[in-house]
C-alpha positions in Angstrom: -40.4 -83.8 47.1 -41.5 -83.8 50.8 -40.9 -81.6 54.0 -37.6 -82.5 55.6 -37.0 -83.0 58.9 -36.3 -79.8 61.1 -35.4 -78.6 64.5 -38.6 -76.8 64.9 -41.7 -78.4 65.6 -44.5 -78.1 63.6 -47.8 -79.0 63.0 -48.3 -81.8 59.9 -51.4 -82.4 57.7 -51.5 -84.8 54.5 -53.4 -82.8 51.7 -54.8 -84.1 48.9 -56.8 -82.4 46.1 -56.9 -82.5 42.4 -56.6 -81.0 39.4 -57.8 -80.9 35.6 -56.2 -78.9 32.8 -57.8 -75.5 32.3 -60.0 -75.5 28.7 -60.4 -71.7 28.9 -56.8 -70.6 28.2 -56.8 -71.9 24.3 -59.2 -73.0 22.5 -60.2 -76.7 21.8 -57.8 -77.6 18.8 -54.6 -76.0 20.9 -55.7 -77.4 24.1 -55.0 -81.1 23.3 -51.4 -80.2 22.2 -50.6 -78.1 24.8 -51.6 -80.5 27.5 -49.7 -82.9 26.0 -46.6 -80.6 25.7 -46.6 -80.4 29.3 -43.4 -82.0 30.7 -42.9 -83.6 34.3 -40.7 -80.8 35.4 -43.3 -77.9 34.1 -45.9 -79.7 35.6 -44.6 -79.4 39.0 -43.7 -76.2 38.7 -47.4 -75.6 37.8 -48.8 -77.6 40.8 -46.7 -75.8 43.4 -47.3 -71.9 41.7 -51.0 -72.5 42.0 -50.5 -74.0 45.2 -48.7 -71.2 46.6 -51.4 -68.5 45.3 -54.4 -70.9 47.0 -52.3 -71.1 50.2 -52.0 -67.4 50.3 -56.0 -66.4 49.9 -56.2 -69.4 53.4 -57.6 -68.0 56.6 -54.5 -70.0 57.9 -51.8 -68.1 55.6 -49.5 -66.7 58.2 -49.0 -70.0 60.2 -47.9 -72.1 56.9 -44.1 -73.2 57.4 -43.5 -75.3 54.2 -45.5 -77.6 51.8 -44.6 -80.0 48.9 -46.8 -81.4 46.1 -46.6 -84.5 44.6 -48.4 -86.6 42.2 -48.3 -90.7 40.7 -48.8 -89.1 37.1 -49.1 -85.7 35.1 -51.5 -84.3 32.8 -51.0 -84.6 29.2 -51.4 -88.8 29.6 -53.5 -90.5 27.1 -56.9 -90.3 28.4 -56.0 -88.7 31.7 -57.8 -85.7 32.2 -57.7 -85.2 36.4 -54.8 -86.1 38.6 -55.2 -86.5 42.4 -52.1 -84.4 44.3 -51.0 -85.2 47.6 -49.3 -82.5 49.4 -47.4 -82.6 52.8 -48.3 -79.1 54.6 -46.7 -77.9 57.6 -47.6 -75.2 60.3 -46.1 -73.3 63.1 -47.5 -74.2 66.5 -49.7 -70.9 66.1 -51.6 -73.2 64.0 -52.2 -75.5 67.1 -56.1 -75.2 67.0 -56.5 -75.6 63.9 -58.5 -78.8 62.6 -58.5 -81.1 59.5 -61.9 -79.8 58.5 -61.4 -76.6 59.5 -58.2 -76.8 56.8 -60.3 -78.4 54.1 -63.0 -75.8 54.3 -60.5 -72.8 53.8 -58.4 -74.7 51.0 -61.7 -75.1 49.3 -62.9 -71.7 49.4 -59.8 -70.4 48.6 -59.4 -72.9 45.3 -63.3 -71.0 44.3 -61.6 -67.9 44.9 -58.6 -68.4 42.3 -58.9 -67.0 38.7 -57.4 -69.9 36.5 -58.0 -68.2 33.7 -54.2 -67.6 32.7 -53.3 -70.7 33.9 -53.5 -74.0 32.7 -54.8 -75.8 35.4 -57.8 -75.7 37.3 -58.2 -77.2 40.7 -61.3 -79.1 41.8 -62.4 -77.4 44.8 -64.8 -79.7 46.3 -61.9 -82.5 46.0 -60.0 -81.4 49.1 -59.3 -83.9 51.8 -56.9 -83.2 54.8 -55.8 -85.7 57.1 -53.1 -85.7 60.2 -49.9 -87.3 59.3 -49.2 -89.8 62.4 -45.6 -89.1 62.9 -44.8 -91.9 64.9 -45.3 -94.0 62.4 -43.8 -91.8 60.3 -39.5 -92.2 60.1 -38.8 -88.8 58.8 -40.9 -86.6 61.5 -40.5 -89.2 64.3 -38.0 -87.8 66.5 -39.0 -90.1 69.4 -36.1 -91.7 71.1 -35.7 -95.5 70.8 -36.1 -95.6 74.2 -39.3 -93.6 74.9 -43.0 -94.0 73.8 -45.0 -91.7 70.7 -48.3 -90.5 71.5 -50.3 -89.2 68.2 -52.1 -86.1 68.6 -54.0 -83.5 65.9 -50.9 -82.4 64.0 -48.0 -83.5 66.4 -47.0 -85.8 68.8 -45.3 -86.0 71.8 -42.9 -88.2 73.3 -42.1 -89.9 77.1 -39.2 -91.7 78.1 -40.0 -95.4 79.4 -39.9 -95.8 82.8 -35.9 -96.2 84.1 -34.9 -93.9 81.7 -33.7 -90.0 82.7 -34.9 -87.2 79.9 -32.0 -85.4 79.2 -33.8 -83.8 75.2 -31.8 -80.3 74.8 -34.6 -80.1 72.3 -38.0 -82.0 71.9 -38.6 -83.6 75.1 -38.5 -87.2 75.1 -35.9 -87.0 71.8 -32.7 -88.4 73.7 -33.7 -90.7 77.0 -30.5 -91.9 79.1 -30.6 -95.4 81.6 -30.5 -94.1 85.3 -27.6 -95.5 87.2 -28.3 -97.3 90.2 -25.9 -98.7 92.4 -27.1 -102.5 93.6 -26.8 -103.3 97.6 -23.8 -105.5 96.5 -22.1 -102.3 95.1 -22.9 -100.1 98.3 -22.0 -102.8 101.0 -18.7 -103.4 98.9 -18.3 -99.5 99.1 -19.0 -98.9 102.4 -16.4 -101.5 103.6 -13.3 -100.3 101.6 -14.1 -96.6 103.1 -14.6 -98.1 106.8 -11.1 -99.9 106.1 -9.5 -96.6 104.4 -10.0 -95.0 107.4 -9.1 -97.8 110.1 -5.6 -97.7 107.8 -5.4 -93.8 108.0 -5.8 -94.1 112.1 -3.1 -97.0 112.5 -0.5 -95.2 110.4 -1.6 -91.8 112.5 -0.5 -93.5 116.2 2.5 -95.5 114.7 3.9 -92.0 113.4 2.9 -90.2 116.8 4.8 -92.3 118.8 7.7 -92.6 116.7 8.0 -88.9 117.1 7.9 -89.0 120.9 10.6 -91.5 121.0 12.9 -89.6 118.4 12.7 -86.5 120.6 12.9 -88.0 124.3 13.9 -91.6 124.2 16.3 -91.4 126.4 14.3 -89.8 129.2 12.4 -93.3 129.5 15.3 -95.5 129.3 17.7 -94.5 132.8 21.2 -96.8 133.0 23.4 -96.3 136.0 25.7 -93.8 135.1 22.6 -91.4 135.0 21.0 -92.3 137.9 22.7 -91.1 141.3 21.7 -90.5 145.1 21.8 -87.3 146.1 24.3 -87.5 149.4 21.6 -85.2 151.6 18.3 -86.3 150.5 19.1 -89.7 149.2 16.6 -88.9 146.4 17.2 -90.6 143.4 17.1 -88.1 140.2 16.8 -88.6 136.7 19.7 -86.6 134.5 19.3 -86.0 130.9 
């Protein structure tokens, strides 16, 4: 099992610790069949209980989002007596200054603090190791878009779009980076020449339909013939007659 992907981010640590099967809870002759009776899906069930109580008694408890234990084999093997447990544990951003050490340190005095007495198994507390999970190497927490670069950091990461590339991330920035679109001088030159000829079209057709209006109302008035044009017998002035 291991944390899935979210739309929250949190803080990510790699855990690992181990764990021996408790001798106190029976004595010797029960002890070897009842570690052996132990089967994968009990064990787990174990691993994570336990766990959960150690993670509860942490100076960190109230900033633990999730965690998931997991191991390469289980008590109750033929000569196996410890397994080493790797757990994936995961923290709200209140957890931000929080260290690896700082982690180990409480997991360890916590693991002192647990009774195992009514359980049956005991965890070895000066075996705790905590590392930062690098999650841009990482294909389930990486949420880095192609396009953009992953930075590491204590716990998380962050995430910038390469240069030429607009962030348009409705959620972690730099998780969806778009190409800018920019014209070339071609583009602009072309563009600028079909609007300068738009308009030189829209101005032609503007004076050809003016002056056919003018000569649909008044043509005649600037085309005289001789029946319209007559001297006045005092004056001898010539007049136009509509």
């Amino acid at each position: 099992m291991a944390i899935t992907y979210t739309d929250v981010d949190m803080m990510l640590f790699h855990v690992e610790y181990k764990v021996q099967m408790n001798n106190n809870n029976n004595n010797n002759n029960n002890n070897n069949s009842s570690s052996s009776s132990i089967s994968a899906e009990a064990f787990e069930i174990l691993l994570r209980n336990q766990m959960k109580q150690i993670l509860l008694m942490t100076s960190f408890a109230d900033e633990i989002a999730a965690f998931a234990t997991s191991t390469d084999s289980q008590l109750g093997e033929p000569g196996l007596e410890t397994v080493a447990v790797h757990m994936d544990l995961a923290l709200t951003p209140g957890g931000l200054h929080l260290k690896p050490s700082q982690l180990a340190g409480s997991l360890k005095g916590s693991a002192e603090l647990q009774d195992d007495r009514a359980s049956q198994l005991t965890v070895v507390a000066e075996s705790f190791t905590v590392k930062d999970i690098d999650e841009c190497e990482n294909e389930i927490f990486n949420r880095c878009h192609e396009m953009a670069v992953c930075v590491n950091t204590v716990g998380s990461y962050s995430c910038t779009c390469d240069e030429g590339y607009d962030d348009v991330s409705t959620g972690k920035v730099g998780s969806d980076c778009r190409k800018l679109e920019r014209r070339s001088t071609v583009m602009i030159v072309v563009g600028s020449v079909i609007a300068i000829i738009a308009v030189g079209t829209l101005v032609v057709a503007g004076v050809v339909i003016y002056y056919a209006r003018v000569r649909n109302r008044g043509g005649a008035a600037f085309s005289p013939s001789p029946s319209t044009y007559n001297i006045h017998p005092r004056t001898h002035r010539g007049r136009w007659q509509v």
